[in-house]
TORLUMLO-618837 format. One record per residue (C-alpha): residue number from 1; x, y, z. Coordinates in steps of 0.05 Angstrom, whole numbers, padded with zeros to 5 digits. Each point is the difference from the previous one (the first is absolute). Example, Ala and Ser with C-alpha at 12.3 -4.5 7.8 and 13.67 -1.06 7.14 Angstrom:
2
<bafi 1, <00246, -00090, 00156>>
<bafi 2, <00027, 00069, -00013>>
This chain:
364
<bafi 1, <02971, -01689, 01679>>
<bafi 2, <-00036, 00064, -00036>>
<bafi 3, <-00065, -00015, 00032>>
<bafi 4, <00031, -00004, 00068>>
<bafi 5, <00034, 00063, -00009>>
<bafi 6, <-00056, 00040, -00026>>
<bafi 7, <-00052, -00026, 00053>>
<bafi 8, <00055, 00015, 00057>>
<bafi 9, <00000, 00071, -00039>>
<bafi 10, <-00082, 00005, 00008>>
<bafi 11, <00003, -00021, 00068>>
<bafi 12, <00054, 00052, 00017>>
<bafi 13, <-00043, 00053, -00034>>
<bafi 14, <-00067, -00017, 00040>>
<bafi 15, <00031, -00011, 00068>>
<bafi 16, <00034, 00076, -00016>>
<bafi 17, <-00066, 00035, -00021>>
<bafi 18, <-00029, -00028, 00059>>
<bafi 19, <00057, 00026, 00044>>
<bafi 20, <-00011, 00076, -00037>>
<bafi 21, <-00074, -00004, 00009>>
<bafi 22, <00009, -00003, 00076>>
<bafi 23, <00067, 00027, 00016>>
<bafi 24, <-00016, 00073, 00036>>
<bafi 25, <00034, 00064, -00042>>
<bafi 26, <00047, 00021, 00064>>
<bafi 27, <00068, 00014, -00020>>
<bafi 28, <00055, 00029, 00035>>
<bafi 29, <00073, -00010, -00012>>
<bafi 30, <00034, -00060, -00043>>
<bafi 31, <00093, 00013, -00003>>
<bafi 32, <00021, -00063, -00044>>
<bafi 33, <00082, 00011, 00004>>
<bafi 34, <00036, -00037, -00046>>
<bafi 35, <00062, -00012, 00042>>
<bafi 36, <00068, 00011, -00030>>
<bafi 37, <00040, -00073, 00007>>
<bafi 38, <00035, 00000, -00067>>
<bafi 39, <-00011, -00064, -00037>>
<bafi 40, <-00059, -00025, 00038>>
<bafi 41, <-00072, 00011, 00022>>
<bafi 42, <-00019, 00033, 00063>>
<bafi 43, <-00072, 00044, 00002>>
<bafi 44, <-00030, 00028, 00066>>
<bafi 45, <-00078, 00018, -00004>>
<bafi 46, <-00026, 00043, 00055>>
<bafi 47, <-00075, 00008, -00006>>
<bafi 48, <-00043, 00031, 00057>>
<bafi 49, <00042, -00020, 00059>>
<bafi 50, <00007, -00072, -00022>>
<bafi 51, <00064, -00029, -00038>>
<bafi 52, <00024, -00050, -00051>>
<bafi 53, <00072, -00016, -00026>>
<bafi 54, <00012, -00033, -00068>>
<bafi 55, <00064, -00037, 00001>>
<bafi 56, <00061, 00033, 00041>>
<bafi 57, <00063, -00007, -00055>>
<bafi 58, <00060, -00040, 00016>>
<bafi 59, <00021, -00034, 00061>>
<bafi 60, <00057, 00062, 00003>>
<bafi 61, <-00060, 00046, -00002>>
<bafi 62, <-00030, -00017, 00064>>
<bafi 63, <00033, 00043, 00043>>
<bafi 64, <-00033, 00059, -00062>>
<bafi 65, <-00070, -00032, 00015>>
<bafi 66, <00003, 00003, 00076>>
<bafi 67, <00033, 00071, -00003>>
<bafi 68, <-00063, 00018, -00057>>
<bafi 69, <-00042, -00021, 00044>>
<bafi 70, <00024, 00039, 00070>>
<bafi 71, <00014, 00066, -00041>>
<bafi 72, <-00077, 00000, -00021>>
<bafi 73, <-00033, -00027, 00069>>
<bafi 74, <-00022, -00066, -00041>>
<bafi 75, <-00004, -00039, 00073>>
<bafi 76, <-00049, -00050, -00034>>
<bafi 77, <-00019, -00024, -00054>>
<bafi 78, <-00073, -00036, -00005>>
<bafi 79, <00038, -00045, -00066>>
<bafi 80, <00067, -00027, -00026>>
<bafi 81, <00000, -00020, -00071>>
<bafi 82, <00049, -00040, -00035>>
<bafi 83, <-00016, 00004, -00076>>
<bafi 84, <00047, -00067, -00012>>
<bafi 85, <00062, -00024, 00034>>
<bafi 86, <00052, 00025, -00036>>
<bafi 87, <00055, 00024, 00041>>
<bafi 88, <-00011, 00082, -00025>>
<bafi 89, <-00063, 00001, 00015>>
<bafi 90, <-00005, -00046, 00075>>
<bafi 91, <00077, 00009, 00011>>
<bafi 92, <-00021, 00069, 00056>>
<bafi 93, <-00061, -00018, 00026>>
<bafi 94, <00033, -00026, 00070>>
<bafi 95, <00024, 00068, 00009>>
<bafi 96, <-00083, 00024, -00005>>
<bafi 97, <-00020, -00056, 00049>>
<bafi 98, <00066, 00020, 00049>>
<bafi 99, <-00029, 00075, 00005>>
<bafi 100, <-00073, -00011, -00013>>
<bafi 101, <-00062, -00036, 00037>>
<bafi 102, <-00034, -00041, -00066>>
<bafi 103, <-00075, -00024, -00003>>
<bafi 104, <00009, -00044, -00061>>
<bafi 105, <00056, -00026, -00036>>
<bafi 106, <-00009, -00031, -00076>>
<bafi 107, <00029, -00021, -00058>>
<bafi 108, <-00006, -00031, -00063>>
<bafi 109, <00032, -00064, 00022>>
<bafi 110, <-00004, -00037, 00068>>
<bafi 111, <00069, -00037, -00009>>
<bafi 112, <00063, 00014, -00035>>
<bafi 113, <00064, -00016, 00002>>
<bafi 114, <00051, 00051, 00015>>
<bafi 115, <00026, 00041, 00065>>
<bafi 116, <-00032, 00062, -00015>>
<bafi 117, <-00079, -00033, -00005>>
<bafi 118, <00020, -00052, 00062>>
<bafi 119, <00016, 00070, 00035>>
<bafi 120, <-00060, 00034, -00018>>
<bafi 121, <-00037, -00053, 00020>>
<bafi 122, <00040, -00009, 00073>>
<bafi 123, <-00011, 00071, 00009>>
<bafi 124, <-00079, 00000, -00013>>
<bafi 125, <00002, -00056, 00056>>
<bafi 126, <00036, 00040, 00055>>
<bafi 127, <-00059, 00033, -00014>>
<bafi 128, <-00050, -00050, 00017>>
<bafi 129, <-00015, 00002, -00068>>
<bafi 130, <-00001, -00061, -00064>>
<bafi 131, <00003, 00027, -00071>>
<bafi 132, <-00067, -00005, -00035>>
<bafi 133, <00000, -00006, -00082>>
<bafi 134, <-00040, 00046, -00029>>
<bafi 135, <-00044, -00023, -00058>>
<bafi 136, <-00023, 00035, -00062>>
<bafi 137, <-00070, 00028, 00011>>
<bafi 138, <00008, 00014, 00073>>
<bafi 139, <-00003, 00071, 00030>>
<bafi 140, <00027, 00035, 00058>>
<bafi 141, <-00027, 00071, 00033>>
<bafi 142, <00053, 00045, 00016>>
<bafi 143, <-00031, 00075, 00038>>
<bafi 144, <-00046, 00020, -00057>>
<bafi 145, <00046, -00035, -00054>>
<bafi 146, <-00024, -00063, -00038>>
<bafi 147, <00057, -00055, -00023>>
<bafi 148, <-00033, -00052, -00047>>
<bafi 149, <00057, -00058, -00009>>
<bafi 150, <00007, -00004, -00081>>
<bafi 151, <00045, -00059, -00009>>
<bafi 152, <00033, -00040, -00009>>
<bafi 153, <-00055, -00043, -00038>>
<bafi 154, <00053, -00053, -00010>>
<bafi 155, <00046, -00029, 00037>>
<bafi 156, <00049, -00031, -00064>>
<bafi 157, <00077, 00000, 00040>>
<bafi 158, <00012, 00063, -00020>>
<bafi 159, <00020, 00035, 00062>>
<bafi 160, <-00009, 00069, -00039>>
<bafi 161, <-00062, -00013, -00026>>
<bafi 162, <-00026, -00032, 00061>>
<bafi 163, <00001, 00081, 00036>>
<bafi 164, <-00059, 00015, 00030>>
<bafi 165, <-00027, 00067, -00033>>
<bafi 166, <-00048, 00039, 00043>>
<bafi 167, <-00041, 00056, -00022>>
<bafi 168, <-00018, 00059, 00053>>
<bafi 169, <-00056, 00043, -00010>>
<bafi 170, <-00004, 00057, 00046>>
<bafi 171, <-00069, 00042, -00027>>
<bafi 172, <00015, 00024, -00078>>
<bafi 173, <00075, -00013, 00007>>
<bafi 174, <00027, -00068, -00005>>
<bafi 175, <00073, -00034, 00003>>
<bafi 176, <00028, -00068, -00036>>
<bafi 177, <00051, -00033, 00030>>
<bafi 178, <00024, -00056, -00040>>
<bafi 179, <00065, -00035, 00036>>
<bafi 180, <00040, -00030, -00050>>
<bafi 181, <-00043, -00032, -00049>>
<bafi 182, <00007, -00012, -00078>>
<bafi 183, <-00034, -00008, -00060>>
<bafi 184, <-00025, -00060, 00020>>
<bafi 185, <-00045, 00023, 00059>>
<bafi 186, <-00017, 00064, -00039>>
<bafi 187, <-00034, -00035, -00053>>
<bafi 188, <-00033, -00052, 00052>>
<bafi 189, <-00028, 00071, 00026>>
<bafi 190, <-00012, 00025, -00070>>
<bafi 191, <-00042, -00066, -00017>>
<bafi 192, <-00030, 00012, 00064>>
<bafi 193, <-00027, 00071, -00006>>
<bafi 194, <00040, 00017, 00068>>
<bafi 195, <00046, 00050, -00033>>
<bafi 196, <-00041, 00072, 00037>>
<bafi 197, <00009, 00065, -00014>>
<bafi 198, <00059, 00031, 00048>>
<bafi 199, <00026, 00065, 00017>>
<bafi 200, <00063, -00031, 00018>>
<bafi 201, <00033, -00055, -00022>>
<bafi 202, <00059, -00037, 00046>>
<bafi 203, <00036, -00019, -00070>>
<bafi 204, <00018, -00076, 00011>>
<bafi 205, <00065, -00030, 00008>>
<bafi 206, <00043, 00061, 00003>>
<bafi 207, <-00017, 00025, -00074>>
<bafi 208, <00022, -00066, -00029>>
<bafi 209, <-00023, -00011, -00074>>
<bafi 210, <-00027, -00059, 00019>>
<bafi 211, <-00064, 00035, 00024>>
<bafi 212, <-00039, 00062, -00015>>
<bafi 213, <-00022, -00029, -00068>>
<bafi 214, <-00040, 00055, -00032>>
<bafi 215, <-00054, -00034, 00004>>
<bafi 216, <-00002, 00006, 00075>>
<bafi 217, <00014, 00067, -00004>>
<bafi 218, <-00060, 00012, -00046>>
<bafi 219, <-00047, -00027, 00043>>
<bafi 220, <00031, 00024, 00069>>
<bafi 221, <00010, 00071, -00024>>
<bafi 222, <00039, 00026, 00048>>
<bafi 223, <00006, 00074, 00012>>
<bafi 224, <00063, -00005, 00044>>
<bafi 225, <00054, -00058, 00009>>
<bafi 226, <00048, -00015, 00055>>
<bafi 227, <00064, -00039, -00020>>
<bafi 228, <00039, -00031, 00049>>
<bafi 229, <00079, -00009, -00018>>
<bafi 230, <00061, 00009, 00015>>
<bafi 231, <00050, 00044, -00022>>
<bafi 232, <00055, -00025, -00052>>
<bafi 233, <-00031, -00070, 00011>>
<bafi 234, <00020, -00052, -00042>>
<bafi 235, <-00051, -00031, -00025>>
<bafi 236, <-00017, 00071, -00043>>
<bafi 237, <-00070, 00008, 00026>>
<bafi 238, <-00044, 00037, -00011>>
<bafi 239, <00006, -00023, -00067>>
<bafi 240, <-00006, 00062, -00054>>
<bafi 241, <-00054, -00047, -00031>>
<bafi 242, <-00046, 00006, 00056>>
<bafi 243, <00017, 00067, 00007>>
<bafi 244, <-00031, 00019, -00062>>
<bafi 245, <-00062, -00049, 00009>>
<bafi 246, <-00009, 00051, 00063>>
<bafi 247, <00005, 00065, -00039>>
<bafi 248, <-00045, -00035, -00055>>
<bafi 249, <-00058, -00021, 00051>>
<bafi 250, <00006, 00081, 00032>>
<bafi 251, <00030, -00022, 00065>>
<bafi 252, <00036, 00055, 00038>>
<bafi 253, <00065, -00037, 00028>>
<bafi 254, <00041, 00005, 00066>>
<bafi 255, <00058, -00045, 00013>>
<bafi 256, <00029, -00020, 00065>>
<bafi 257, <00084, -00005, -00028>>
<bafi 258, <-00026, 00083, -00025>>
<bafi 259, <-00046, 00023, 00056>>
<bafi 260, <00016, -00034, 00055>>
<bafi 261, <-00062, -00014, 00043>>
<bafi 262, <-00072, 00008, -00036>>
<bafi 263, <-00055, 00020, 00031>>
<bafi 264, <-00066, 00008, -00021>>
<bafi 265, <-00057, 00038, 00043>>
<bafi 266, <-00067, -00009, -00002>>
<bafi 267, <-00063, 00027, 00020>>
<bafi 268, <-00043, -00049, -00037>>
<bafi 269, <-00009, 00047, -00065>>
<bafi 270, <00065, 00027, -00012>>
<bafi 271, <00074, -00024, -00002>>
<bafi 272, <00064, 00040, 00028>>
<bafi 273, <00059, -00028, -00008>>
<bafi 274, <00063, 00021, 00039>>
<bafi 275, <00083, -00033, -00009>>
<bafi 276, <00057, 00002, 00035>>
<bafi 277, <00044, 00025, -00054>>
<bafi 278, <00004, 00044, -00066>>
<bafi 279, <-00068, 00028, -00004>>
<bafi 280, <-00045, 00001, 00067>>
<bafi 281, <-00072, -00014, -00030>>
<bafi 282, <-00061, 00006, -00048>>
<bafi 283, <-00062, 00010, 00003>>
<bafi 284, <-00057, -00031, -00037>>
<bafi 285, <-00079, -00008, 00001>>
<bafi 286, <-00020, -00060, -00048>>
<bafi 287, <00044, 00011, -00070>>
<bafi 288, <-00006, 00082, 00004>>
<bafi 289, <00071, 00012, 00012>>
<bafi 290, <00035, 00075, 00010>>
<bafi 291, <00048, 00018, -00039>>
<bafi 292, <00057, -00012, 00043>>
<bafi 293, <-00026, -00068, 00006>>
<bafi 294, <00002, -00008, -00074>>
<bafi 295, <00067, 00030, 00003>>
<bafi 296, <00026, -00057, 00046>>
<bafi 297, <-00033, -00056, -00032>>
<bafi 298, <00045, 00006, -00065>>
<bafi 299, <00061, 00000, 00051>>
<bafi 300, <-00021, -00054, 00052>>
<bafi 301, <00002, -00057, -00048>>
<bafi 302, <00063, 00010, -00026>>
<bafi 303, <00035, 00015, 00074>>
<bafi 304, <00025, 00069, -00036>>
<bafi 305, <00034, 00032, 00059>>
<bafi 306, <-00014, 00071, -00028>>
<bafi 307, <-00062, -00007, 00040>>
<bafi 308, <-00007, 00054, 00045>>
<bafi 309, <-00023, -00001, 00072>>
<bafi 310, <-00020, 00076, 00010>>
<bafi 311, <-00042, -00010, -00067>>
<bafi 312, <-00056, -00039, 00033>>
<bafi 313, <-00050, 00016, 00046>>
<bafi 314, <-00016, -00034, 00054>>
<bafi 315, <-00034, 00001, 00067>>
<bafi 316, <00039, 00005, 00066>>
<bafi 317, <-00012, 00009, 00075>>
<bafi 318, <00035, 00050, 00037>>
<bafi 319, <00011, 00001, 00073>>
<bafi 320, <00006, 00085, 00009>>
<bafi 321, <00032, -00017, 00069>>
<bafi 322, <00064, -00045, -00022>>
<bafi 323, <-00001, 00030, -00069>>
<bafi 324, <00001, -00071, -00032>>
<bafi 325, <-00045, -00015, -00060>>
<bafi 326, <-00025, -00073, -00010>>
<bafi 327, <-00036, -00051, -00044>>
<bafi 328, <-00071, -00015, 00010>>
<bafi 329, <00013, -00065, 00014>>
<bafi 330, <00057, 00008, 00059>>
<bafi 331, <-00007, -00024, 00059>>
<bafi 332, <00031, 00061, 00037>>
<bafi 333, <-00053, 00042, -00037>>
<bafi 334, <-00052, -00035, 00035>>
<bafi 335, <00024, 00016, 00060>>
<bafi 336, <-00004, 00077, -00010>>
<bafi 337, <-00034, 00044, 00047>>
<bafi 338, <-00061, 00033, -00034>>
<bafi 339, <00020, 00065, 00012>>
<bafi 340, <00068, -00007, -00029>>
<bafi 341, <-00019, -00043, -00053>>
<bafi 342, <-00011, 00038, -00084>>
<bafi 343, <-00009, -00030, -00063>>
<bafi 344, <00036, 00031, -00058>>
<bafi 345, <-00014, -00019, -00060>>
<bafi 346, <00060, 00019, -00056>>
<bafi 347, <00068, -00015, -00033>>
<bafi 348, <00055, -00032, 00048>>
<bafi 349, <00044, 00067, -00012>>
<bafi 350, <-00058, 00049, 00014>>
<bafi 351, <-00009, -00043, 00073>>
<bafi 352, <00078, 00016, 00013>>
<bafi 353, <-00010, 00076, -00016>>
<bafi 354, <-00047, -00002, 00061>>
<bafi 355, <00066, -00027, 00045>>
<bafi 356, <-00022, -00070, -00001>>
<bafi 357, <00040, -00057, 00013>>
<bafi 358, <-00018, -00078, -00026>>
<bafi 359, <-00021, -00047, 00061>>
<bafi 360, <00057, -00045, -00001>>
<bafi 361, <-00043, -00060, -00001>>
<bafi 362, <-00054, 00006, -00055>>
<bafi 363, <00064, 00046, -00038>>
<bafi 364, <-00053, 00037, -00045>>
């Protein structure tokens, strides 16, 4: 069992290096949102004109994915990914394949039995499409992003531990998104040597102790992590345990039931990240953080709602002609007229000195 783990782990490594050797040093712009669905999984990468979704929440959250996806001009996406077929993480999906045109549709399973999957599934068909498994070791090309599948390694019943956990390299910044999985996987990983670096970690299963062991942590090193949870849920997550794992292993931390929608902005050698609610972003180059960012980092992981939004700075667009100011990463930005169009960089109160209002779609 070792020695099949730790030659899948070489192989991994060689096909990479190869992959880095070859791979031209063009970057543009990578948005990875971290969409707000409460006690579930739903994550949106945009990167140079091409798209991926990562699971789409609940089935009640579809109608949240198709709107997410018409706010921000997301009219197709080149993959669907369904880390395992638990309902909070395939439950929304239909609403994604109701609004949007879809190249590829996967998942860590081809059958399953329960409504939400066999809708998925029905869905990807109206399509023209079948769902494809994807396999540890295999790798998909998304704009000038590469997504090297992870695990799982092993397949052992465990629905949870049988997430697929993808790994997304876009230039010196890289992402880890790791579904639901346990313990178990990690250490298959761990034995493996498939546990990278990351500059953000997707922490698994909703901040459940049951993952996040610090030895993960140690070797994925995280710089910033995403939780995704819902308020007042019951089953306590994210567990205070895993909370201070995070602050042990460094990792600045945002939380969906806090912050509403995450964002984090790329240019392929820095990371911006911009929410929805109480505090509107941070920025960082590698682990040299401002002091406002280490300001919010003792705050974020404990959800302390003293957190203030006009204490951060942040980088907005404003359209001089309607007076509205904008995320990077909104859709109605894009569609700015050159000559109306500003960037201010600054605190969310300085930006509504200038008579300002938020877009009322990104709500910056």
């Amino acid at each position: 069992m070792c020695q099949k783990l730790k030659l899948r782990g070489f192989l991994f490594c060689l096909v990479f290096s190869l992959w880095m050797g070859v791979c031209p040093k063009l970057y543009g712009q990578l948005t990875v949102h971290f969409i707000d669905v409460g006690q579930a999984d739903a994550i949106l990468v945009e990167s140079d004109g091409e798209n991926m979704l990562i699971d789409g929440g609940n089935g009640s959250d579809s109608s949240l994915i198709y709107a997410y996806l018409k706010n921000h001009g997301i009219a197709t996406l080149k993959y669907i990914v369904n880390t395992h077929p638990h309902e909070d993480h395939v439950g929304g999906l239909p609403g994604a394949l109701n609004y949007a045109t879809v190249e590829q549709g996967f998942s860590s399973h081809q059958d399953y039995n329960s409504q939400a999957f066999g809708d998925y599934k029905r869905y990807l068909a109206m399509q023209g499409l079948e769902l494809e498994v994807l396999e540890a070791g295999s790798s998909l090309a998304l704009g000038k992003s590469y997504i090297q599948v992870l695990g799982p390694l092993e397949h052992d019943g465990d629905i949870n531990n049988s997430s697929l956990v993808l790994y997304l390299v876009y230039d010196e910044v890289s992402f880890l998104f790791t579904g639901d999985m346990e313990e178990g996987s990690e250490y298959d990983l761990l034995e493996a040597n498939l546990v990278p670096d990351c500059t953000v970690l997707k922490v698994a299963h909703h901040g459940s102790d049951s993952s996040s062991s610090y030895r993960f942590l140690r070797s994925a090193l995280p710089e910033f992590a995403v939780i995704s949870v819902g308020k007042n849920n019951s089953y306590d997550h994210p567990s205070p345990k895993v909370l201070s794992r995070l602050e042990d292993a460094g990792a600045q931390v945002f939380r969906t039931d806090f912050h509403g929608h995450v964002l984090a902005h790329s240019d392929g050698k820095r990371v911006e990240f911009s929410v929805s609610r109480n505090g509107s972003g941070i920025t960082a180059s590698g682990r040299e953080l401002s002091a406002s960012s280490s300001a919010q980092k003792n705050t974020s992981a404990q959800g302390d709602t003293s957190t203030k939004k006009e204490a951060v700075t942040v980088t907005y667009i404003l359209n001089t002609s309607s007076k509205k100011f904008h995320l990077p990463s909104c859709h109605s930005a894009r569609k700015i007229k050159e000559g109306n169009k500003k960037e201010f960089s600054g605190s969310h109160q300085e930006v509504l000195e200038l008579n300002y209002q938020p877009c009322g779609i990104c709500k910056p």
